[in-house]
Backbone bond lengths (Angstrom), bond angles and torsions (degrees), N, CA, C in turn:
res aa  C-N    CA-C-N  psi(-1)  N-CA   C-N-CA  omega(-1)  CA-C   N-CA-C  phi
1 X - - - 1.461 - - 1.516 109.08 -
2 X 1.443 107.09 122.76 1.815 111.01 173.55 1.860 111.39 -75.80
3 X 1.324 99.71 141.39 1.146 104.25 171.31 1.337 116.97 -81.57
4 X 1.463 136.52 173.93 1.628 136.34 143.51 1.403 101.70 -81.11
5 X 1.096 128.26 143.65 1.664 114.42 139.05 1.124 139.50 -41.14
6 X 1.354 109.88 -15.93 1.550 115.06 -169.19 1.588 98.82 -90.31
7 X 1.781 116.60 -35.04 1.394 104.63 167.04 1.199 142.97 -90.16
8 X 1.567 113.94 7.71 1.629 131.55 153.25 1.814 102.48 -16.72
9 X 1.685 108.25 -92.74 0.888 148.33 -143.04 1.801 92.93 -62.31
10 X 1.008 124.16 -19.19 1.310 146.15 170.83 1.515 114.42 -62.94
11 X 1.213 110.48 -72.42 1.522 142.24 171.76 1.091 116.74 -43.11
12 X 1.686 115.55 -41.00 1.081 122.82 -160.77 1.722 98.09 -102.31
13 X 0.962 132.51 -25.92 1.672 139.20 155.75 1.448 103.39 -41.52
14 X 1.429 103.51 -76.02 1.552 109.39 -175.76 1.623 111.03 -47.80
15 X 1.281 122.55 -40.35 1.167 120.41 -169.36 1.729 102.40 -70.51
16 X 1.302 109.11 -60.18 1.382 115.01 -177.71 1.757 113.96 -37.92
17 X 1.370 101.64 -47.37 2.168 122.22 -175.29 1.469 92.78 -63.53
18 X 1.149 122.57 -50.66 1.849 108.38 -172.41 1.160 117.85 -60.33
19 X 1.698 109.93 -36.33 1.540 116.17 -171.97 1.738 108.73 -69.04
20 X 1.125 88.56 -42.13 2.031 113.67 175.35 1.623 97.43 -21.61
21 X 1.378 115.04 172.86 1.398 123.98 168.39 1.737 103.07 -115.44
22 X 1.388 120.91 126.05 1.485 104.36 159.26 1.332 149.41 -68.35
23 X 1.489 106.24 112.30 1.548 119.49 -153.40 1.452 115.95 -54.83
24 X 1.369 146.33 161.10 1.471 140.21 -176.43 1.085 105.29 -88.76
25 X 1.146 127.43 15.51 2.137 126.02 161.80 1.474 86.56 -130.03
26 X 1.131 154.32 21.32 1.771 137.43 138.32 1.289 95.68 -33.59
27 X 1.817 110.29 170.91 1.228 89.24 171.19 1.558 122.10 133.57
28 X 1.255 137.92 100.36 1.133 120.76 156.93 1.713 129.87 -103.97
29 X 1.475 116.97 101.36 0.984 107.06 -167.79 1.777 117.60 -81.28
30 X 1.399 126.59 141.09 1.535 137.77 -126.43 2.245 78.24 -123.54
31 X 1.517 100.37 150.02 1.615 94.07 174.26 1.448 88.79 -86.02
32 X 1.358 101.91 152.51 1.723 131.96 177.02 1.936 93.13 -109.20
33 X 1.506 102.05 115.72 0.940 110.73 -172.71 1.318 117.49 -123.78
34 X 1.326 131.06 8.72 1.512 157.16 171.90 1.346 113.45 -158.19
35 X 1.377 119.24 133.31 1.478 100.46 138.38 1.551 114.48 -145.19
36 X 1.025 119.38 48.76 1.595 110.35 133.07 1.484 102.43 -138.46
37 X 1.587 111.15 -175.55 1.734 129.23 161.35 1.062 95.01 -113.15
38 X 1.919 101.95 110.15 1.620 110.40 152.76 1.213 120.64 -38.44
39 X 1.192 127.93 -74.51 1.933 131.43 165.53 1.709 94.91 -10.94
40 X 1.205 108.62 -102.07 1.508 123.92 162.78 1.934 113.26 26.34
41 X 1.847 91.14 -79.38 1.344 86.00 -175.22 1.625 109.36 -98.10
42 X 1.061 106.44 -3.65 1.664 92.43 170.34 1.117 103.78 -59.45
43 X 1.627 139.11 -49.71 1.695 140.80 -166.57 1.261 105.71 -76.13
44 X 1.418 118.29 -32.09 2.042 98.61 -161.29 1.732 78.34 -128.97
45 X 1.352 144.32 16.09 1.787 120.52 172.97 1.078 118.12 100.57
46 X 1.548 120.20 168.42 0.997 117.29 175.66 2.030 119.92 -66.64
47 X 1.140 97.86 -24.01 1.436 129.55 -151.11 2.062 101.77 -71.47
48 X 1.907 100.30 5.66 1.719 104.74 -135.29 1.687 78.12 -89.02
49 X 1.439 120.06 -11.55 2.000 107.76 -167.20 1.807 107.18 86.77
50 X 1.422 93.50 165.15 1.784 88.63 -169.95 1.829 79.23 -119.59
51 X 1.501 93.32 171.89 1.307 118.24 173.54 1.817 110.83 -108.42
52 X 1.542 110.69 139.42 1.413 113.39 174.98 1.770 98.54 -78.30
53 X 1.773 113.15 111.85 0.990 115.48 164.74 1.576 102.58 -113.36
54 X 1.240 116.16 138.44 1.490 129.17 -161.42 1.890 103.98 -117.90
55 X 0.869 107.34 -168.84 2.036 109.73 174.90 1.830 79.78 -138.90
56 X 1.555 91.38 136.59 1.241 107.86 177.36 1.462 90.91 -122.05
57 X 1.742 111.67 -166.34 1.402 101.63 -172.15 1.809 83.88 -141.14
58 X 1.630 126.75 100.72 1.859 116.09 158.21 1.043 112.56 -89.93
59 X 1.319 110.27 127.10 1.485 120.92 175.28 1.359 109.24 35.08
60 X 1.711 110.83 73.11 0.748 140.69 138.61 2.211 91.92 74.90
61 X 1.216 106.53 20.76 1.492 99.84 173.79 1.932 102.61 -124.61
62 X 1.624 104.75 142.31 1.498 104.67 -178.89 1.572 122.01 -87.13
63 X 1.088 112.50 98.20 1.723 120.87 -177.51 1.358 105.11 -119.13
64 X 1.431 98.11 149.22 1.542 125.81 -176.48 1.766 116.41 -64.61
65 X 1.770 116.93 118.35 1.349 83.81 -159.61 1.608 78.08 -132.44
66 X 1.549 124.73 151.64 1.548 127.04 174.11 1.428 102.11 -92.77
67 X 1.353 108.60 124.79 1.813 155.76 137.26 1.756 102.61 -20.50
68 X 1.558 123.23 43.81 1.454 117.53 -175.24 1.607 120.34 -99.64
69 X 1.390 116.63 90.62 1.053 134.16 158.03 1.564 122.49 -28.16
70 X 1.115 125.09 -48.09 1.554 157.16 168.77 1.600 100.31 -56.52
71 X 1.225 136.68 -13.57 1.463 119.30 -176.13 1.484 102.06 -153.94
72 X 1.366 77.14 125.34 2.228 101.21 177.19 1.736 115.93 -30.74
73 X 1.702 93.56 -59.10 1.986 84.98 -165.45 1.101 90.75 -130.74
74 X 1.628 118.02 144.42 1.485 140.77 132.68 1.372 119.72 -1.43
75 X 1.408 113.54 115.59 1.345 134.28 -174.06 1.366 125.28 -109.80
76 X 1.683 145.72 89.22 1.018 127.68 141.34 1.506 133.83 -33.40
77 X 1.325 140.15 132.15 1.350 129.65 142.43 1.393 135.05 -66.23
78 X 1.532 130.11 140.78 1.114 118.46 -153.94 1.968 106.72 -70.97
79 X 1.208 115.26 -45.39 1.247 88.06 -178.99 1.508 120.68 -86.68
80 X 1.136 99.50 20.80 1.871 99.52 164.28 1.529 110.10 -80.58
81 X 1.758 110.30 -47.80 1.290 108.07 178.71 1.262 114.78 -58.43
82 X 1.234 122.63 -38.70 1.546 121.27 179.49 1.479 106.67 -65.90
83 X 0.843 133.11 -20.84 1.776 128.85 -169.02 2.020 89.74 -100.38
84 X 1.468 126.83 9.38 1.226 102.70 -179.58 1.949 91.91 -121.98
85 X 1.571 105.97 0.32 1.276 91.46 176.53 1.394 98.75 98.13
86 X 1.447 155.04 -20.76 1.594 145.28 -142.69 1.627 102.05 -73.49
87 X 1.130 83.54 146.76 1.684 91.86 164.92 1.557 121.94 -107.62
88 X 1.606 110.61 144.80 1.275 99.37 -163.45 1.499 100.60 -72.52
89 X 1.347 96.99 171.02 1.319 107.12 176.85 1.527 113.18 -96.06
90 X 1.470 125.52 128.00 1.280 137.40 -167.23 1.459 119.83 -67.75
91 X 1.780 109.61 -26.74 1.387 106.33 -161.82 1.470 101.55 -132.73
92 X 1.500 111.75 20.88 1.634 109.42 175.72 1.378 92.27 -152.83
93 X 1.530 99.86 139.82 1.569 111.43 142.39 1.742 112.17 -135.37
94 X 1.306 119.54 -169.46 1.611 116.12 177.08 1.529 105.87 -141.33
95 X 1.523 89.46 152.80 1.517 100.23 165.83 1.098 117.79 -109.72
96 X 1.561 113.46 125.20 1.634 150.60 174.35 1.124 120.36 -49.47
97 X 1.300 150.17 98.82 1.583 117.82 168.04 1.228 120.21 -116.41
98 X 1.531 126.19 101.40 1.701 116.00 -154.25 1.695 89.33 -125.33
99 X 1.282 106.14 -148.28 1.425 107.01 -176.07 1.337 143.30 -76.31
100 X 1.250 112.19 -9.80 1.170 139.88 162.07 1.622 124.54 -97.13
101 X 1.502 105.78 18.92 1.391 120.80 177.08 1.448 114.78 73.32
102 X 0.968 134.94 -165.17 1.613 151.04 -147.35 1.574 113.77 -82.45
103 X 1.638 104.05 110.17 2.193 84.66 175.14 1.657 76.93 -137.13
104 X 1.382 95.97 157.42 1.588 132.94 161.52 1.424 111.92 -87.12
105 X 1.235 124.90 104.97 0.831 151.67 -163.45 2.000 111.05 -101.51
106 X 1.171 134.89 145.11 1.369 149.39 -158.83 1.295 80.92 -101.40
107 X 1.604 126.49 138.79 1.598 126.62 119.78 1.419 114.64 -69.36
108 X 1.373 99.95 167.07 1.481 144.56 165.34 1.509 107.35 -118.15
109 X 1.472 98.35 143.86 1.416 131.38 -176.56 1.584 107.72 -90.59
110 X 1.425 141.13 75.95 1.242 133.81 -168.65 1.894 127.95 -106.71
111 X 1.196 116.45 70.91 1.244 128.24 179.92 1.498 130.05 0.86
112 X 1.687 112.36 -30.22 1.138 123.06 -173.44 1.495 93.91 161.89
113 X 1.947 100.04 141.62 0.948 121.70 -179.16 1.306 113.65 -120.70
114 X 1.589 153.36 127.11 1.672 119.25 -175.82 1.345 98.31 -136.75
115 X 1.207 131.75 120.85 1.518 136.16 -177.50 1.919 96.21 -113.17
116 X 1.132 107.93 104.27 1.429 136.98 -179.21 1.911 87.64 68.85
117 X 1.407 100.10 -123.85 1.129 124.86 179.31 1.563 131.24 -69.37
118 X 1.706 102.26 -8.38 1.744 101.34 -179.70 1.676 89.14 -122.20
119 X 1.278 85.98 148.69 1.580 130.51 -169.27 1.271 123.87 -120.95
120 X 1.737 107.28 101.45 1.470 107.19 -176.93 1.467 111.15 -110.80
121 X 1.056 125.80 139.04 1.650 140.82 -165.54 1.477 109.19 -124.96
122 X 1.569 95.64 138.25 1.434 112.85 170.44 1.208 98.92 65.82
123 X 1.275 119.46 65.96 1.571 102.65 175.73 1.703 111.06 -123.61
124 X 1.545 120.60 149.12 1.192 105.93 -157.52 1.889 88.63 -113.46
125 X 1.448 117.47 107.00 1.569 107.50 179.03 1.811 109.13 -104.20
126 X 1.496 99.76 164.71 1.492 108.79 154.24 1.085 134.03 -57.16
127 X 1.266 121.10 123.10 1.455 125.91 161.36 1.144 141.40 -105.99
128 X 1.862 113.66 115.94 1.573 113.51 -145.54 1.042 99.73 -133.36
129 X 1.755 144.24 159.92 0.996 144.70 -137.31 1.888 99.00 -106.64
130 X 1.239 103.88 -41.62 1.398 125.45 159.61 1.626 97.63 80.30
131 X 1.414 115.33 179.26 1.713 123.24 -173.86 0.795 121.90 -101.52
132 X 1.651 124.46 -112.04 1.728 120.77 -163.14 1.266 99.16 -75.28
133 X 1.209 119.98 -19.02 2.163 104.71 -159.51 1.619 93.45 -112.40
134 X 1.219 129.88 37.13 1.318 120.70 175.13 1.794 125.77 -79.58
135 X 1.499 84.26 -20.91 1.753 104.93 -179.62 1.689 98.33 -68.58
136 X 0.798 115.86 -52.12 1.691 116.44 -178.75 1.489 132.02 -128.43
137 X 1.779 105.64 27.27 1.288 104.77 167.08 1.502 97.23 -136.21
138 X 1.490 105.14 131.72 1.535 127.40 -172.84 1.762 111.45 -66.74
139 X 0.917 103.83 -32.87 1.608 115.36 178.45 1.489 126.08 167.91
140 X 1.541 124.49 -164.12 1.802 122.00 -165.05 1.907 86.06 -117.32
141 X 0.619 79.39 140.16 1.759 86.93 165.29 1.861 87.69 -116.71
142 X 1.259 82.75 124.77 2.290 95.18 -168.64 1.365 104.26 -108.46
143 X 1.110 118.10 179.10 1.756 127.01 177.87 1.441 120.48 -49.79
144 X 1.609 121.90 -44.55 1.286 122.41 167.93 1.510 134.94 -39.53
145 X 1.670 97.37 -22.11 1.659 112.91 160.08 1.185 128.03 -104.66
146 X 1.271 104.25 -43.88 1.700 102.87 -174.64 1.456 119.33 -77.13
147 X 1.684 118.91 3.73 1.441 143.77 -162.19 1.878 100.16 -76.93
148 X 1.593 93.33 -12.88 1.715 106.19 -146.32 1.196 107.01 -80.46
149 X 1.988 107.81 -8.20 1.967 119.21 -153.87 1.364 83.89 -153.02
150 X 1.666 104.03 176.97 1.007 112.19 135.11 1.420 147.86 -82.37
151 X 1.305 141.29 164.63 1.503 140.04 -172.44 1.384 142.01 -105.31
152 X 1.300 131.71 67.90 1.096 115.02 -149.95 1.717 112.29 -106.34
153 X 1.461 128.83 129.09 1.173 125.09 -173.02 1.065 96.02 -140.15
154 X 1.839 105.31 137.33 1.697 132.49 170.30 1.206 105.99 -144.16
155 X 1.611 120.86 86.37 1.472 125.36 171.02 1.209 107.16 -56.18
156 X 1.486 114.06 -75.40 1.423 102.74 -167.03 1.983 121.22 -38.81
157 X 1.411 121.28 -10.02 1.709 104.56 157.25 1.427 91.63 -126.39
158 X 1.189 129.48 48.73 1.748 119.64 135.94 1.712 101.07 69.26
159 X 1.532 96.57 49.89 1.517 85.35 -171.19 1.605 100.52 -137.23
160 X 1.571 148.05 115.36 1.157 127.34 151.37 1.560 104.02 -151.45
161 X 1.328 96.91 140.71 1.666 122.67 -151.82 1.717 112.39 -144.01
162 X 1.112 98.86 141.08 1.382 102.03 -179.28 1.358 126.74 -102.38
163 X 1.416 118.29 142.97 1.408 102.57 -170.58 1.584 104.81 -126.58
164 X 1.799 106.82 125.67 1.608 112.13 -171.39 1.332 99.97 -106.62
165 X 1.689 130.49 -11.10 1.331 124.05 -147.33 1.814 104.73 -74.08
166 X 1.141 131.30 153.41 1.354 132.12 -173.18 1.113 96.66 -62.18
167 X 1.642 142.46 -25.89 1.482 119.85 -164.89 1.547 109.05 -103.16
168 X 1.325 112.20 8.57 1.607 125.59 -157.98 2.313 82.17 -122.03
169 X 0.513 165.37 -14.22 1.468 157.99 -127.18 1.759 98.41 -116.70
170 X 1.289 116.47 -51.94 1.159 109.08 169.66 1.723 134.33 -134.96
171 X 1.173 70.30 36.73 2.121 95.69 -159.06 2.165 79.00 -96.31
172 X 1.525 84.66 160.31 1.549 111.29 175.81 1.899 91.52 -54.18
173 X 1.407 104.91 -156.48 0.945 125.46 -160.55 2.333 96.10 -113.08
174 X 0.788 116.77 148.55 1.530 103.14 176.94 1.618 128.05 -92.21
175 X 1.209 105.01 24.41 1.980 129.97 -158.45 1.775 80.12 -106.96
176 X 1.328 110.72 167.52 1.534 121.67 127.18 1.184 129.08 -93.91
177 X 1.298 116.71 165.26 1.386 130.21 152.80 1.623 102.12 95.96
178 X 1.101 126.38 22.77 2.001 131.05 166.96 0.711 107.12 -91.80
179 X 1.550 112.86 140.25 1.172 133.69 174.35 1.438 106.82 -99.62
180 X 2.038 107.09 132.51 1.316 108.17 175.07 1.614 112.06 -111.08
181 X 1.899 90.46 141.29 1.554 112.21 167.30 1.263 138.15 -106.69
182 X 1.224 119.29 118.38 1.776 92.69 -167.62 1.891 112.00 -68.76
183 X 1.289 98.09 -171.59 1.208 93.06 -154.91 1.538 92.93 -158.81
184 X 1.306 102.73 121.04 1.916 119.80 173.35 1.600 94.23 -87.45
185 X 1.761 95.60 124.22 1.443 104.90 170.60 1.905 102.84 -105.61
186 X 1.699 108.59 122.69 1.373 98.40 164.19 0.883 128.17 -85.69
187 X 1.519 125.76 176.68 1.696 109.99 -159.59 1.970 98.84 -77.17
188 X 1.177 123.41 -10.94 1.516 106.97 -174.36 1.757 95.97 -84.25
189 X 1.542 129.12 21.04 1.307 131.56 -167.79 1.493 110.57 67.93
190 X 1.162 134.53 18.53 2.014 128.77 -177.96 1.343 85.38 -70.53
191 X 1.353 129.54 143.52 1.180 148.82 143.41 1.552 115.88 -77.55
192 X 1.719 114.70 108.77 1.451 112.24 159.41 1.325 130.51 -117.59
193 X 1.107 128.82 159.50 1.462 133.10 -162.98 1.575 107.93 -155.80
194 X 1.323 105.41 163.80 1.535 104.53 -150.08 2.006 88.56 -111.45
195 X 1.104 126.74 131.19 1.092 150.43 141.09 1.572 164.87 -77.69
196 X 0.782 133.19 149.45 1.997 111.90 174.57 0.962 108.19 -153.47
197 X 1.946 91.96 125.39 1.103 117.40 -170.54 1.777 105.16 -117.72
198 X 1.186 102.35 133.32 1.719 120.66 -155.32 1.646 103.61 50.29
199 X 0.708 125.33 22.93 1.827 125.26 173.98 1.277 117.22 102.61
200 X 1.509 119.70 13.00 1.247 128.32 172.99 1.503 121.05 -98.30
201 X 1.070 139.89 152.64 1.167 137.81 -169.46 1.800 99.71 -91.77
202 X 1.108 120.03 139.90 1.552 143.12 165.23 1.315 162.34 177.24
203 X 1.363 114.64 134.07 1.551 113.53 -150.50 1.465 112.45 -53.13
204 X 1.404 101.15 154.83 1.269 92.15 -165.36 2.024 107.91 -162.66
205 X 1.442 112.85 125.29 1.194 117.04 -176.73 1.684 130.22 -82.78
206 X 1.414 118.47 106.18 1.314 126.04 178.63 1.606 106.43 -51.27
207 X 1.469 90.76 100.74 1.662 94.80 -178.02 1.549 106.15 -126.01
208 X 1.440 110.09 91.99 2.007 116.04 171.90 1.136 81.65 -65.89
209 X 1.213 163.46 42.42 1.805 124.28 146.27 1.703 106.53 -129.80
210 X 1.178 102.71 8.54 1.403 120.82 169.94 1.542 108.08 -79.78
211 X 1.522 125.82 125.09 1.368 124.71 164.95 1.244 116.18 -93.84
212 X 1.294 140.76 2.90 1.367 146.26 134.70 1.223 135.69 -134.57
213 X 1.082 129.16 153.87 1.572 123.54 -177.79 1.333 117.36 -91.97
214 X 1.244 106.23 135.79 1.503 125.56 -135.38 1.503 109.48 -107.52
215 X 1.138 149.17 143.39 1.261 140.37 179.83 1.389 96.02 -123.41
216 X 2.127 121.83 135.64 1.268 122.70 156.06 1.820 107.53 -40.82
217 X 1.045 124.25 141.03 1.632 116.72 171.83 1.452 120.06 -106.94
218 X 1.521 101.06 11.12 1.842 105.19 165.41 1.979 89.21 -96.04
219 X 0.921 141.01 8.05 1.643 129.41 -150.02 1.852 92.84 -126.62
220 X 1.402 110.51 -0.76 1.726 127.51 -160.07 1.923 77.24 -57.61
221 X 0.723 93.21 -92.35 1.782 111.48 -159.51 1.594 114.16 -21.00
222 X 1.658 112.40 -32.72 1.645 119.87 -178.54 1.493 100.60 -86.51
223 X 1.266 129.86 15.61 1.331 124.28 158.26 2.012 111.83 -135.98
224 X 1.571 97.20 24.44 1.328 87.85 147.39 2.329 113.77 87.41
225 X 1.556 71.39 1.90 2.299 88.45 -172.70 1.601 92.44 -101.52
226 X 1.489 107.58 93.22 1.673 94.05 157.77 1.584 131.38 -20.24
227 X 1.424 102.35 162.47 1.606 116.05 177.69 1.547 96.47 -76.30
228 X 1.191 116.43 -38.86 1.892 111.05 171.53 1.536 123.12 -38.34
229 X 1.426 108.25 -12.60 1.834 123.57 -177.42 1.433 95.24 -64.10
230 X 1.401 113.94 -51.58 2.079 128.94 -143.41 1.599 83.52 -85.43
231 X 1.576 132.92 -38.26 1.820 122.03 -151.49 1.811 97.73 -66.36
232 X 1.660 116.13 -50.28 1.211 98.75 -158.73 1.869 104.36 -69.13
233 X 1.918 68.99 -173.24 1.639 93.54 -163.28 1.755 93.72 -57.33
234 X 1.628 114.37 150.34 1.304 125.72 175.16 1.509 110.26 -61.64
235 X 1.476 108.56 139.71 1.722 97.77 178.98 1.400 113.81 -85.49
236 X 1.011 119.28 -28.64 1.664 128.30 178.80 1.120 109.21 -165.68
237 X 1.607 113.18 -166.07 1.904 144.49 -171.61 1.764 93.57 -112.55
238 X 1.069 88.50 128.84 1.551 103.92 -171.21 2.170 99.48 -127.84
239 X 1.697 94.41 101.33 1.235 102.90 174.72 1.486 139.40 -77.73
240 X 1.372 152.58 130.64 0.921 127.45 165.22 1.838 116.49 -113.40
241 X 1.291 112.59 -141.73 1.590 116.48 162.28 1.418 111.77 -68.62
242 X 1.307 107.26 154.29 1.429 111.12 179.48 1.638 112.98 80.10
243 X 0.865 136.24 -169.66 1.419 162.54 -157.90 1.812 122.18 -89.98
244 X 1.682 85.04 -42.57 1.736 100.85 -177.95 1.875 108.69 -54.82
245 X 1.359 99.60 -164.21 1.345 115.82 -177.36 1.628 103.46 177.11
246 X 1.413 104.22 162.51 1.695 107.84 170.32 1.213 118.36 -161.78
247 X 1.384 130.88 136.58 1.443 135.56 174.23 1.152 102.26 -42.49
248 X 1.585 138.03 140.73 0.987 140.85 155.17 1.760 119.10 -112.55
249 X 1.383 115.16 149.84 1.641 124.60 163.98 1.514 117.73 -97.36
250 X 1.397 132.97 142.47 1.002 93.14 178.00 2.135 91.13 -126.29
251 X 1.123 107.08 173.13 1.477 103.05 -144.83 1.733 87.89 -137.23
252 X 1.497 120.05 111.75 1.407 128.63 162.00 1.582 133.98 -60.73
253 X 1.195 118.65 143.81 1.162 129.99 173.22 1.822 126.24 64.55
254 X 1.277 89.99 36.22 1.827 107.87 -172.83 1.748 106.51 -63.65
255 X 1.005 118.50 127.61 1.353 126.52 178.81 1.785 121.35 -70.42
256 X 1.111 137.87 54.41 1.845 134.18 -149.50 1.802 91.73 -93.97
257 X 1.201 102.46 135.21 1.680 106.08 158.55 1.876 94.50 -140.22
258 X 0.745 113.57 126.60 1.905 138.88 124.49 1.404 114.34 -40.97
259 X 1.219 116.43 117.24 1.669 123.57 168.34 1.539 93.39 39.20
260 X 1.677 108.92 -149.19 1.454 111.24 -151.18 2.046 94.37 -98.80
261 X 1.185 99.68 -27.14 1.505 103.28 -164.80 1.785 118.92 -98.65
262 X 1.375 102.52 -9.96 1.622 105.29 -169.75 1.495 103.40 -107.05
263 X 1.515 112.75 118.67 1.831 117.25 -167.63 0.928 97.28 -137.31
264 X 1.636 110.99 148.04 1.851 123.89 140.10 1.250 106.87 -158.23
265 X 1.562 90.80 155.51 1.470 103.96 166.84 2.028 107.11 -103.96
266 X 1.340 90.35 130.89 1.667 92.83 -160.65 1.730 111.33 -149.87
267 X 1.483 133.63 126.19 1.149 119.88 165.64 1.793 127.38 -44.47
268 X 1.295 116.23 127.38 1.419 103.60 160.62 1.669 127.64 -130.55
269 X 0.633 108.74 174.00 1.756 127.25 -159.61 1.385 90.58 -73.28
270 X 1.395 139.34 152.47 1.618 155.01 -162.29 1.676 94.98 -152.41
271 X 1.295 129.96 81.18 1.283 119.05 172.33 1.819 96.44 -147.54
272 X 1.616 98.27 154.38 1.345 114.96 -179.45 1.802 115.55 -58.14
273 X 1.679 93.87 128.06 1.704 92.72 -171.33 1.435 107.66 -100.13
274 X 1.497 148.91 171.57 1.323 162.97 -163.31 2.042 92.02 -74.26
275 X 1.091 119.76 105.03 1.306 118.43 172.29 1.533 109.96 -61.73
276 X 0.913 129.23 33.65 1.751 130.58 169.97 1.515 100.24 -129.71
277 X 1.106 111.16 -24.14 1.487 114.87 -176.83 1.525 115.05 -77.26
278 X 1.468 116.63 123.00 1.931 113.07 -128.67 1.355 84.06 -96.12
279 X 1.699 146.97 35.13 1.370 145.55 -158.77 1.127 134.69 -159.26
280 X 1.790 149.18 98.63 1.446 133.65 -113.47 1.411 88.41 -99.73
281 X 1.446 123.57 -19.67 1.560 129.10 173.23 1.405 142.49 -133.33
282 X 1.434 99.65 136.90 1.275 100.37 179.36 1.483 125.86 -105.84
283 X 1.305 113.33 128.94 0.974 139.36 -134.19 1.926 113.14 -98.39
284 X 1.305 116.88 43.78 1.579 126.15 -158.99 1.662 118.75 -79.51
285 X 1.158 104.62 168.86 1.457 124.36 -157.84 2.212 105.65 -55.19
286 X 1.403 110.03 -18.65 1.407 93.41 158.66 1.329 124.71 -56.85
287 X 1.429 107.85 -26.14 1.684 97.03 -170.60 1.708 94.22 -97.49
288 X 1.570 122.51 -39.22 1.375 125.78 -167.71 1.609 121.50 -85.51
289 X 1.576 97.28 -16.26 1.593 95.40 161.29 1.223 153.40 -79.66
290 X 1.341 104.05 -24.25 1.665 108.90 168.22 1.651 94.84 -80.23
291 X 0.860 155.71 53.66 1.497 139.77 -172.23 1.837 97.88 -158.75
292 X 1.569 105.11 151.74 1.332 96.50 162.37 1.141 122.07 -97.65
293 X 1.697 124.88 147.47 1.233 103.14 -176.49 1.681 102.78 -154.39
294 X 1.355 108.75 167.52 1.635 114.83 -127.50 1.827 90.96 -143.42
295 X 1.212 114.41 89.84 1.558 103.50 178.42 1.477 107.05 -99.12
296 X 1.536 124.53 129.81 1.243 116.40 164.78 1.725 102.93 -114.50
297 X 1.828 113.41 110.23 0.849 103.85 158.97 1.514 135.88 -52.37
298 X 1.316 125.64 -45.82 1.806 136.50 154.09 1.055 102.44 -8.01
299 X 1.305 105.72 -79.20 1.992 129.98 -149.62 1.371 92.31 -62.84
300 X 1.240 135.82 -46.19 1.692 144.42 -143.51 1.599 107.71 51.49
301 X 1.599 100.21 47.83 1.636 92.01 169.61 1.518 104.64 -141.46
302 X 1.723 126.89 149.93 1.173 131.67 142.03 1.104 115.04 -69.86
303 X 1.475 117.63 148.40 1.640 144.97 140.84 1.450 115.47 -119.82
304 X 1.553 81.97 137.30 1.548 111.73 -179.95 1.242 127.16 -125.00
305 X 1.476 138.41 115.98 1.169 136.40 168.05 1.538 119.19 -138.42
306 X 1.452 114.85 167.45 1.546 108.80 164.74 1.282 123.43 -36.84
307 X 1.433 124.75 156.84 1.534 124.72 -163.53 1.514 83.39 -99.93
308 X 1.517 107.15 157.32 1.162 132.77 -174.28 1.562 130.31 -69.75
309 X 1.774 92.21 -22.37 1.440 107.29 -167.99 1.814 110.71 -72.46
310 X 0.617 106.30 141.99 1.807 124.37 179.43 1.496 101.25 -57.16
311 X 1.329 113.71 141.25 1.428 138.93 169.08 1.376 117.03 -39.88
């Protein structure tokens, strides 16, 4: 392949930025404009983790949108779209598959989307009625976007920022002391990674928009939680994308570690997961929120370390 001259000088930037190290102000840091769902912890505690809710910008208006790792495509809520005016879209809609199984879902026609500094246009998304945070969260910004950088989130100091720069894309994290995981990217971008839960090894989906981590509840028994978990009374409605819903259990003193250094002992949720969904757990912001954490789609690895924020 011939070069131009004019794109030498190009090449050789890019080449130079990859080799680069990523600096500890790379970076675009995004406003953090929530972090928990009242709903949320009234049902499962204080104990439930916050969600990275960010201000995005639709058509040119600033609404609150959740940072969800855990789900393929970009989500309007329905009465957000209606309060922006969208028109449906004539020649697409999508199918949903959340916890309550399969809905067809309407697009919206959305002019422009801009989460800090990148700007997506003409884009035609789903529109879903969504769960506890529907009263005051506009929609998910899902893997199909955030797939584009890297990810870095530290609630506990009010910090998560994206990183597009060539030397930040598949480079470690620029902190010490993270621990790296590899990380199976599926083709809709879900990030999975392998885990153990009560001392067993299992797959498991990096889901920031998850407020707890979730166990399949036909899978209870291969990690050791009696059938006595499923008899009592249900603790709540456990929402996902789409329309569905599901009784949930929720089940004490679960054993979770991350790589060799990241542990807790923590209640989790026992409710039925999407049988297409290739992973018996989901993996939510109780265990991933107090922690910092560092996704490089590129690299195909997590990092994890203590959050940054001061004592």
């Amino acid at each position: 392949m011939k070069l131009r001259p004019s794109s030498i000088p190009l090449l050789a930037a890019l080449l130079l930025a990859s080799c680069a190290a990523c600096r500890p102000d790379e970076g675009e840091r995004l406003v953090v404009v929530a972090n928990a769902a009242p709903a949320a912890i009234a049902l499962l505690g204080r104990g439930a983790g916050s969600l990275p809710v960010v201000l995005a910008q639709a058509n040119g208006v600033a609404l609150p949108f959740i940072l969800d790792t855990g789900t393929g495509l970009t989500q309007l809520r329905t009465s957000f779209a209606a309060s922006l005016g969208l028109r449906v879209d004539p020649e697409r809609s999508t199918h949903i598959t959340g916890m309550g199984g399969t809905s067809r879902m309407p697009n919206a026609l959305l002019r422009d989307l801009q989460i800090g500094r990148r700007v997506f246009r003409n884009l035609s998304v789903p529109v879903a009625p969504g769960g506890e945070q529907v009263e005051r969260i506009a929609g998910i910004i899902g893997a199909d976007l955030l797939r584009r950088g890297a990810l870095e989130i530290d609630l506990p100091a009010s910090r998560v920022a994206l990183h597009d720069s060539p030397s930040c894309l598949a480079a470690p994290p620029p902190w010490p002391g993270a621990e790296e995981i590899p990380v199976e990217l599926r083709l809709e971008g879900l990030p999975i990674i392998t885990i153990h839960l009560n001392d067993r090894p299992v797959r498991a989906l990096v889901d920031t928009g998850a407020v707890r981590t979730v166990l399949r509840r036909d899978r209870i028994a291969d990690f050791g939680i009696p059938a006595s978990a499923l008899t009592a009374p249900p603790a709540g409605t456990i929402f996902g994308t789409g329309t569905g819903n599901a009784a949930f259990h929720l089940h004490q003193g679960a054993r979770l570690r991350l790589g060799e250094r990241t542990q807790a002992t923590l209640p989790i949720v026992l409710a039925p997961l999407p049988p297409t969904l290739p992973v018996d757990v989901l993996l939510g912001q109780d265990m991933l929120g107090p922690r910092r954490l560092w996704l490089s789609y590129a690299g195909q690895r997590l990092y994890l370390a203590p959050s940054s924020a001061r004592p």
